[in-house]
DOTIRO-905827 format. One line per 4 residues: for each residue x, y negated, z of C-alpha. Coordinates in pm, whole numbers, plus 50000, padded with zeros to 5 digits. Each point is the difference from the previous one (the first is absolute). Example, Ala and Ser with C-alpha at 12.3 -4.5 7.8 and 13.67 -1.06 7.14 Angstrom:
2
51230:50450:50780  50137:49656:49934;
This chain:
702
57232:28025:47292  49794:49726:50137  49971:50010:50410  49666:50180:50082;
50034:49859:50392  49722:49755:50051  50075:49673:50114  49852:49935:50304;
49798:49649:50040  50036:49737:50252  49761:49726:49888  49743:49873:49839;
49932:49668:49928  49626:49849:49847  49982:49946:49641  49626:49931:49984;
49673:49915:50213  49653:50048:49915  49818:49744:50210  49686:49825:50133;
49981:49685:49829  49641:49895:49970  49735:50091:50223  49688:49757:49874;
49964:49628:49887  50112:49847:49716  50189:50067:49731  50123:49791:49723;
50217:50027:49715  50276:49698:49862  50008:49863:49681  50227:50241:49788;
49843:50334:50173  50324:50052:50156  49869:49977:50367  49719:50110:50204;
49933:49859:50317  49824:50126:50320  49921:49892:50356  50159:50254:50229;
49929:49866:50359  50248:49680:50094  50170:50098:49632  49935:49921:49636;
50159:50310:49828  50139:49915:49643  49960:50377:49764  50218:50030:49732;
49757:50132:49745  50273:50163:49746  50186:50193:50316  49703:50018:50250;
50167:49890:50269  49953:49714:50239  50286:49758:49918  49904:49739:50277;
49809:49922:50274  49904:49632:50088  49932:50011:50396  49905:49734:50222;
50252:49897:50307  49730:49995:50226  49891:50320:49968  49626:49889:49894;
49777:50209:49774  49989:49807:49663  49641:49961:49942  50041:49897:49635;
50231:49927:49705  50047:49849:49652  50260:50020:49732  50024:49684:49828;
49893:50063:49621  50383:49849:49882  50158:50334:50219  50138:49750:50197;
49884:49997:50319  49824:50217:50284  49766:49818:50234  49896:50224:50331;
49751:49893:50263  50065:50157:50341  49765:50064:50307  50178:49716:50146;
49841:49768:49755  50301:49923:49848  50068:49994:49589  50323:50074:49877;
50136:49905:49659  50308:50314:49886  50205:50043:49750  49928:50302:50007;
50269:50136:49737  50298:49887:50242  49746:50093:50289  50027:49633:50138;
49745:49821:50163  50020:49622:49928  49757:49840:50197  49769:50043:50254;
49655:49789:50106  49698:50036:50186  49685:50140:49824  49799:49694:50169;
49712:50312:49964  49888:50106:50376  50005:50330:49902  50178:50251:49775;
50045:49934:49600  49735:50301:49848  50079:49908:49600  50257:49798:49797;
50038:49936:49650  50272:49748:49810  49864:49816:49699  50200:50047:49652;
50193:49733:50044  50151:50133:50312  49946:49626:50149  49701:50110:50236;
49959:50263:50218  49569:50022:50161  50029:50179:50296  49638:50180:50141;
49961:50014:50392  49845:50192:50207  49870:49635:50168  49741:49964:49678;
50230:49721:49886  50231:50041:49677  50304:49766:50000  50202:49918:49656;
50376:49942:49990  50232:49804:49812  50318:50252:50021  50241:49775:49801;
49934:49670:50194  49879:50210:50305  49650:49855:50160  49689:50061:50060;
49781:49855:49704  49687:50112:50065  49757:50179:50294  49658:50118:49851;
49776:50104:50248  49627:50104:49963  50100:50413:49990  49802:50240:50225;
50221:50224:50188  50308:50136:49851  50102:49897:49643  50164:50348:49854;
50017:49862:49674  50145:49702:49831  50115:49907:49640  50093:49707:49763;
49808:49975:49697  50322:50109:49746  49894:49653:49789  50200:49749:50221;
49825:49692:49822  49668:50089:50166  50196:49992:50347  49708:50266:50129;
50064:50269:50246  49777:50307:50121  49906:50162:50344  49855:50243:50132;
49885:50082:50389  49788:50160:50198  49677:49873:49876  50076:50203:49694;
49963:49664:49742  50260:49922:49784  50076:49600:50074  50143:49777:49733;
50214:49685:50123  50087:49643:49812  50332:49929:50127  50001:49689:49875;
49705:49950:50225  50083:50244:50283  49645:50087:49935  49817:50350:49975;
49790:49926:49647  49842:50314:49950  49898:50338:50188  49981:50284:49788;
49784:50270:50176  49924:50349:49873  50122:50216:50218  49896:50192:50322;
50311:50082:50144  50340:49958:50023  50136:49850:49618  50338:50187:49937;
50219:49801:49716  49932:49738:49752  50113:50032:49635  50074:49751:49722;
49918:49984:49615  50296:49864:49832  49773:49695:49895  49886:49931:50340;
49632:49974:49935  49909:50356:50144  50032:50135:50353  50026:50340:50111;
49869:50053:50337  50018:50372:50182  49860:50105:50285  49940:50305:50292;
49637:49971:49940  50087:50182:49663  49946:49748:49728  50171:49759:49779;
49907:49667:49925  50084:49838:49650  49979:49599:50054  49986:49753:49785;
50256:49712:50090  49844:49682:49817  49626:50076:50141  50114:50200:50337;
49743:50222:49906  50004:50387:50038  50000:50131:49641  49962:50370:50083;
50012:50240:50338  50199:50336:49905  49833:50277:50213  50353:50213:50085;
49845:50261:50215  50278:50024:50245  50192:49721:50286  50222:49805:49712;
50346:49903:50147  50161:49812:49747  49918:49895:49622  50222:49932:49742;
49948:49853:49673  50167:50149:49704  50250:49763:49747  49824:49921:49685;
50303:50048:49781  50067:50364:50079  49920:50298:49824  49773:50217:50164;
49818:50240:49732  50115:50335:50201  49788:49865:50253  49684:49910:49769;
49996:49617:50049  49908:49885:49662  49711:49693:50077  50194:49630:49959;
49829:49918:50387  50205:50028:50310  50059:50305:50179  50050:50060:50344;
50127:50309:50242  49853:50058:50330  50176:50214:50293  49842:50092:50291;
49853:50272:50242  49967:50327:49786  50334:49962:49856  49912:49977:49686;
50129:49714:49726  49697:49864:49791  50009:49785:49740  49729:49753:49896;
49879:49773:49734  49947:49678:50161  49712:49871:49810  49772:50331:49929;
50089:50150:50405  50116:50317:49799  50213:50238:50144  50228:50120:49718;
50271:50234:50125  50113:50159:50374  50264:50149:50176  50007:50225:50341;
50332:49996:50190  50223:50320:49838  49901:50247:50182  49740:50130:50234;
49681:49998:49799  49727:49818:50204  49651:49952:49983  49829:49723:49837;
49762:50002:50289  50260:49973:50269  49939:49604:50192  50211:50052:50294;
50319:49803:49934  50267:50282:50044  50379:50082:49917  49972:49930:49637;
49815:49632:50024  50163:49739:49795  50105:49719:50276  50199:49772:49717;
50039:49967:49615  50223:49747:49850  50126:49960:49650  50379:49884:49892;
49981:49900:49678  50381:49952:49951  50003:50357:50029  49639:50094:49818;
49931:50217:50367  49706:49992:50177  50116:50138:50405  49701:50097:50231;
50056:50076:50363  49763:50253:50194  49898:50072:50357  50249:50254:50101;
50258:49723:49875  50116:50173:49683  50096:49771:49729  49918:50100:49657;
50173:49811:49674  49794:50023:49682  50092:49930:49657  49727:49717:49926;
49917:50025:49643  49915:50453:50045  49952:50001:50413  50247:50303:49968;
50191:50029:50369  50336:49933:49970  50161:50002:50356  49853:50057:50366;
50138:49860:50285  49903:50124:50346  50008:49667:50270  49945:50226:50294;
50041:50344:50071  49871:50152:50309  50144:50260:50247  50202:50191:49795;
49972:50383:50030  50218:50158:49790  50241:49899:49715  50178:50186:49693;
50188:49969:49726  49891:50099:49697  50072:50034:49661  50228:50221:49799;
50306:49762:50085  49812:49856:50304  49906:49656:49860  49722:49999:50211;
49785:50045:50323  49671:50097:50109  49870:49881:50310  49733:50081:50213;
49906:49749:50196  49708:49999:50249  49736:49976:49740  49857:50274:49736;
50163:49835:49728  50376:50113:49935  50269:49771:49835  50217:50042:49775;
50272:49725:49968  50273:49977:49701  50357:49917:50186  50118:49797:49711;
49674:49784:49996  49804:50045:50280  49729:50028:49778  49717:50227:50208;
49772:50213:49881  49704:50104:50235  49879:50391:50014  49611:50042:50075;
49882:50354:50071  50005:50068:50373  49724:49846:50197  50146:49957:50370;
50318:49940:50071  50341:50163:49833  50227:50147:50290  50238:50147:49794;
50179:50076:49710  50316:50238:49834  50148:49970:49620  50083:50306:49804;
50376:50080:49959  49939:49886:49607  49887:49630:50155  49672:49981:49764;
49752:50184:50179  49891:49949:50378  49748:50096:50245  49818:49812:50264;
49776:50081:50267  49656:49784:50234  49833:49970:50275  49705:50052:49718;
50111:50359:50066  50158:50085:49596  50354:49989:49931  50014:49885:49570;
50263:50062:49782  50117:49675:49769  50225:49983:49655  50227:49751:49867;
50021:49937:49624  50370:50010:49924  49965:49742:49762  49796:49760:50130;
50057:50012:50372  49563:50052:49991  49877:50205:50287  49685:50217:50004;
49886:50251:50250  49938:50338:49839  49861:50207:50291  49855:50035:50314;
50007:50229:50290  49660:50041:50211  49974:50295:50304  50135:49824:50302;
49781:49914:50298  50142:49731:50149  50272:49704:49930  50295:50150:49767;
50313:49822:50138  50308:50117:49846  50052:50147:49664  50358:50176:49818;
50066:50102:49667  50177:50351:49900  50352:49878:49910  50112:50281:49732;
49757:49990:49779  49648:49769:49943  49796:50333:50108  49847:49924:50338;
49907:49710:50233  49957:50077:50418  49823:49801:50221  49909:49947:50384;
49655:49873:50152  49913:49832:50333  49771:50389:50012  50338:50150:50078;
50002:50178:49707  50268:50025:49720  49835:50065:49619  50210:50125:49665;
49900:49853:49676  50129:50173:49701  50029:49752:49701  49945:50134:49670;
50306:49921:49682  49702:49841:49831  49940:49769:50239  50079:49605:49878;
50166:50161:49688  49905:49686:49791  50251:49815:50221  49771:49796:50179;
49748:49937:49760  49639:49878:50149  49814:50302:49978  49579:49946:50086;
49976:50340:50218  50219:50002:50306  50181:50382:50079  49824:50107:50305;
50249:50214:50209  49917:50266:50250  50218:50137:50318  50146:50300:49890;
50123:50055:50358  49881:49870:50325  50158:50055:50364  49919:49864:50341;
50377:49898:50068  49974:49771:50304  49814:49933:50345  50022:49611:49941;
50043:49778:49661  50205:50063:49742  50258:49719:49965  50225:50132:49748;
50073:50238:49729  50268:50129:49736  50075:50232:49782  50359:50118:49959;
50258:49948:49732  49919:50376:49807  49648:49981:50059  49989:50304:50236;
49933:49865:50358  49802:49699:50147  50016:49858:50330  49768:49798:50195;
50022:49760:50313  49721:49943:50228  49856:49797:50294  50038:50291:50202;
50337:49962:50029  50124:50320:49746  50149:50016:49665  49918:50312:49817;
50174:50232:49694  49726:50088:49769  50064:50239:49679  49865:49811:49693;
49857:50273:49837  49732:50151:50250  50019:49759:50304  50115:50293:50285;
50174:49828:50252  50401:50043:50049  50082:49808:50275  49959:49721:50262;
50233:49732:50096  49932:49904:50358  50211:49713:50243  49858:49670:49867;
49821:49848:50298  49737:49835:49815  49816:49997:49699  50199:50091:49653;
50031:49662:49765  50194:50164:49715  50155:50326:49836  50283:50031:49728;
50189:50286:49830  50339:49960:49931  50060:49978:49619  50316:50204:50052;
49960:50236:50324  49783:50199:50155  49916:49693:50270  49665:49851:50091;
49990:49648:50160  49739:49859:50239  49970:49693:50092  49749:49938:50336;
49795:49721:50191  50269:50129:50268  50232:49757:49850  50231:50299:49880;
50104:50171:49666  50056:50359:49955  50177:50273:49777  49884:50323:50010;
50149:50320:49886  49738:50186:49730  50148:50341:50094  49976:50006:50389;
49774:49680:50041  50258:49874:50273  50064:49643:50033  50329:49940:49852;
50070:49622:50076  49784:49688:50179  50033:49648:49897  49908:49765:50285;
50028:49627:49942  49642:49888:49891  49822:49804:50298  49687:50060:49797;
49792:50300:49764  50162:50086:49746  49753:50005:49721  50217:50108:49679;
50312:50211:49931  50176:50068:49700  50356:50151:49869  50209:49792:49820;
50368:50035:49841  49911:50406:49927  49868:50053:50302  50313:49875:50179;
49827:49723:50187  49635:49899:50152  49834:49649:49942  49715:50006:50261;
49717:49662:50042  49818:49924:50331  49714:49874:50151  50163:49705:50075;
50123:49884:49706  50321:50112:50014  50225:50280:49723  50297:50203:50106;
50271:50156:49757  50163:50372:50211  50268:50148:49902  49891:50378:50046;
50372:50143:50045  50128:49723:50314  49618:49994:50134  50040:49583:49965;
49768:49708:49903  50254:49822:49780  49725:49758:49899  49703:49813:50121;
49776:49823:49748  49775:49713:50153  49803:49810:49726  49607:50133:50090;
49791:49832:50318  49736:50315:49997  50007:50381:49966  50178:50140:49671;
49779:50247:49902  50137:50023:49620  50361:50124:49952  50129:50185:49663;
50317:50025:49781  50037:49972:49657  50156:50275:49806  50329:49814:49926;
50032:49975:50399  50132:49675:49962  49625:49839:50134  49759:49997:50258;
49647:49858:50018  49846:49971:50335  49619:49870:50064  49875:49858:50320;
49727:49914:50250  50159:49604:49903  49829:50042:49689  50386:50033:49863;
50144:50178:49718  50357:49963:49993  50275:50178:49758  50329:50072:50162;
50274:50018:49821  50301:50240:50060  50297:49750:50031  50271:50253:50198;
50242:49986:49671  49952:49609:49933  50118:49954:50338  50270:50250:49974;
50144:49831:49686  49949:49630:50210  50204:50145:50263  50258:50173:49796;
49999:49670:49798  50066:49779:50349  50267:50228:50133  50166:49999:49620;
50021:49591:50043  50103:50090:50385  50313:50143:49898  50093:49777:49705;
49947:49694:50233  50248:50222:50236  50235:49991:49768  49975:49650:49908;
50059:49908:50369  50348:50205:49981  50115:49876:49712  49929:49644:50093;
50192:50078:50347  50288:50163:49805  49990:49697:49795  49991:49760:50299;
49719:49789:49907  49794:49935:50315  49754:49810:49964  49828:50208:49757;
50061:50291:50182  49809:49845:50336  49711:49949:49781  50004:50356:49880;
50064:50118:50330  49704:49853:50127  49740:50085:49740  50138:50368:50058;
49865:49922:50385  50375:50107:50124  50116:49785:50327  50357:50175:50040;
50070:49898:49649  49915:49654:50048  50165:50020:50335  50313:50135:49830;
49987:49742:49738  49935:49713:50208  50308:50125:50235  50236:50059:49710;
49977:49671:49844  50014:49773:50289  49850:49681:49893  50083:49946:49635;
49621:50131:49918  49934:49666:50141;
């Protein structure tokens, strides 16, 4: 019969971050779609686009904001420009940086671009000059001047015989320059503010111009003369124009003339017939339905759209720095990236094997990441921000709860990972802070408002029966129960392991025992000295935790409400508590940054986990016990890893070799031979040995 004694855990190491890696700028992707690049502050982070993860980061030595970058159309270099006006040429797949040189602008580098030969890199300054480079025989070959005020915007024409490049500046006219001459030739002007991108036809003759004054301008390239203006009724940020050998009947294209899409403002992909100015299909962000009417540029504005033909994808990038991958010849979203997450909140797993999370994160949007993928997928419903969230014991359903005063209830499609919310909970007065699930069964949710009161919400069997299917009407759910439970917020809020009791932990200092069923009071636990961060059943004894802004930790009998034990060794709050190896241990996360594993029976921190710079608010277990998640303040998500029985077998393993090296040393003694048996004496770190060796033999080792 196997041994039903849990093993008790001493570490955990990280096995994966979720992390901040873009935060604004731009954003380009290499040749092969591989790669997706980002300025990050002094860095130049390098995504992984199949595993989501950041793979490198290209920072500068002097710890200078890079203003600008380029990625040479060959993949084979990285050029940065710095605040220091330097330029730096990497190869930036051995994350090497072969040469350095001054930027001979007099003030920062605002746009670069590499022509297709790789040969010349134009760099746009913030000085109104644009300089072009010779990056194989490094110089200087040209210095156009004649721009007005910062040139944002600069690219070769893609036919290299006409030796032509484009700018753009402040003046908002699109300047073409004879590098053969070093001479501006023409001034295309159309637009009244700010022109975004520039876009190609594969002939060369036609010119794509977009701008934030909401139109696009179709010019002709052998008379430089504006052919059509495309009225796009919203701030355009980037245009594309669409390969003329692909097939793209599910999207309606049918006429021979170019087409062209347009990102911008609302969000919303359009594409348009070059010639007639018709709009012939669009495409909100998944999601949040907006309106039409909506100007402001908000969340969902499209800040980037590029194509990668090697991969037929079409990626657009939008304000709240989510990257979306598309497939280019249906626009149907194929992976989401998220480049920065905010404060995060609250973190689960989720999932019926836990193969995700969902994250609040200081926003009303939630996120749910896959683990395998990173691949994100954004929740809109709430309309303030999410404060927290629990998962069902099943892992496919899950509630969370606002500041917009509603808690909603959200499915998970088994088979496609797709979640939808299915209900919504409306009564409370004021911000609803914490939120937790009945554990038994899927038959009630509780929650707990900044109004001091607690509510019950029973949840029908109907409820989400379609596993997650999008339904039109939203459930609306009404408090079955409501109690005035505290003097001071409500910080936290569980319901126990059979369903029968709750408890709640306040500002006011208290924890109180609550019966599930009609909400009459129990019992108080009093002796934290300050406000109550966190409560916790035991999943196998009739123990609360609390965990306190006192810096302390807490079990409390359920029978006599006496404090039964006190964990001191946090210098900060301690915001989260949980049970871990059946209920055996505590893993606890503070306010500053910091995790501790307890062994319950010795009283002892056996661990302490430092990998977050800000408060953990998030901290949860997956059902195998084998990982934790934790979220933080950092903007953080990390996945810990239970590593106590790899480390056990390592250290059985060394001791195994220990003794068989032990043995060696004897028998080489025994057998007289020395000089081996120094050497083995000394990787064994064991002076007498050597000493005894040394003295035996005299000086024949010599």
């Amino acid at each position: 019969m196997a041994d039903s004694t849990p093993q008790f855990k001493t570490n955990y190491a990280v096995s994966s971050k979720i992390e901040p890696f873009y935060k604004g700028g731009k954003v380009q992707i290499n040749k092969d779609g591989m790669y997706m690049f980002f300025t990050c502050g002094t860095k130049v982070n390098v995504l992984d686009i199949g595993t989501g993860k950041v793979t490198k980061s290209i920072e500068q030595e002097d710890q200078e904001d890079i203003t600008c970058f380029s990625v040479s159309p060959d993949d084979e270099m990285l050029v940065t420009s710095s605040r220091a006006l330097l330029l730096k040429q990497w190869d930036w797949k051995e994350n090497v940086c072969n040469r350095t040189w001054k930027a001979i602008h007099t003030s920062p580098v605002a746009s670069m671009a590499f022509d297709s030969t790789s040969t010349l890199l134009a760099t746009g300054g913030c000085d109104s000059t644009i300089k072009i480079w010779d990056v194989i025989k490094q110089y200087c070959t040209h210095n156009l001047k004649g721009s007005s005020g910062v040139v944002h915007l600069v690219e070769f024409h893609p036919d290299l015989s006409r030796l032509q490049l484009f700018s753009s500046s402040m003046d908002y006219k699109v300047r073409l320059w004879n590098l053969n001459t070093s001479k501006c030739i023409m001034v295309l002007d159309a637009h009244y503010s700010a022109v975004t991108s520039l876009a190609f036809t594969l002939d060369g003759n036609t010119l794509i111009s977009s701008g934030r004054d909401k139109i696009c301008t179709v010019w002709d390239l052998t008379t430089y003369k504006s052919q059509r203006t495309v009225p796009v009724y919203e701030t355009v940020e980037a245009v594309v124009l669409l390969p003329e050998d692909e097939d793209f009947t599910a999207l309606g294209l049918t006429s021979e003339e170019p087409h062209f899409i347009t990102a911008g403002s609302k969000g919303i992909l359009r594409i348009w017939e070059a010639y007639s100015g018709r709009c012939i299909y669009s495409q909100c962000v998944p999601g949040k339905p907006r309106n039409e009417n909506e100007d402001d540029a908000d969340e969902q504005s499209l800040t980037h759209c590029m194509m990668v033909p090697a991969t037929k994808k079409l990626t657009t990038v939008t304000a709240e720095h989510n990257i979306l991958s598309y497939d280019l010849r249906t626009l149907k979203l194929e992976r989401q990236f998220v480049g920065y997450n905010d404060e995060v909140l609250d973190v689960k797993f989720l999932g019926p094997s836990d193969t995700h999370i969902v994250v609040a994160t200081n926003s009303p949007q939630l996120k749910v990441f896959e683990l395998a993928t990173l691949n994100c997928q954004i929740l809109y419903g709430h309309t303030d921000t999410v404060l927290a969230l629990d998962v069902f014991k099943k892992g496919t359903k899950f509630a969370s709860c606002s500041k917009d005063k509603t808690i909603r209830i959200w499915i998970m499609n088994k088979e496609t990972g797709e979640v939808n919310c299915v209900a919504q909970g409306l009564g409370h007065a004021h911000v609803v802070g914490i939120i937790s699930c009945s554990r038994l069964k899927e038959g009630f949710i509780v929650s707990g408002s900044q109004d001091c009161t607690i509510k019950l919400w029973n949840l029908t069997k109907s409820l989400g029966a379609k596993s997650g299917e999008k339904t039109a009407e939203l459930e609306v759910l009404r408090a079955g129960l409501t109690e005035k439970a505290h003097d001071k917020d409500i910080n936290s809020m569980v319901v126990s392991p059979n369903d029968k009791l709750m408890a709640t932990g306040s500002q006011d200092r208290t924890a109180k025992l609550w019966s599930a069923s009609d909400f009459s009071l129990m019992g108080v636990f009093r002796g934290h000295k300050r406000g109550v961060w966190s409560v916790q059943f035991s999943p196998m004894d009739q123990i609360l935790a609390t965990s306190s802004a006192d810096g302390s930790v807490k079990l409390w009998g359920l029978q006599d409400f006496n404090c039964l034990k006190t964990f001191e060794g946090h210098d900060a709050s301690v915001l989260k508590t949980i049970f871990v190896s059946r209920g055996t241990q505590l893993l606890t996360s503070g306010s500053d940054g910091l995790m501790k594993l307890w062994t319950i029976k010795t009283n002892e921190c056996i661990k302490t986990l430092d990998a977050h710079e800000g408060k953990v608010w998030g901290l949860h277990c997956n059902k195998k016990d084998d990982l934790v998640v934790t979220g933080s303040g950092d903007s953080r998500i990390i996945i810990w890893k239970d590593v106590t029985e790899i480390e056990l077998a390592e250290e059985q393993a060394k001791q195994e070799e220990q003794v068989l090296k032990q043995q060696e040393l004897s028998n080489l003694l025994h057998e007289k031979k020395y000089l081996k048996a120094l050497g083995l004496a000394i990787s064994l770190e064991q002076p007498q040995t050597v000493l005894m060796v040394i003295k035996g033999t005299g000086t024949s080792l010599i």
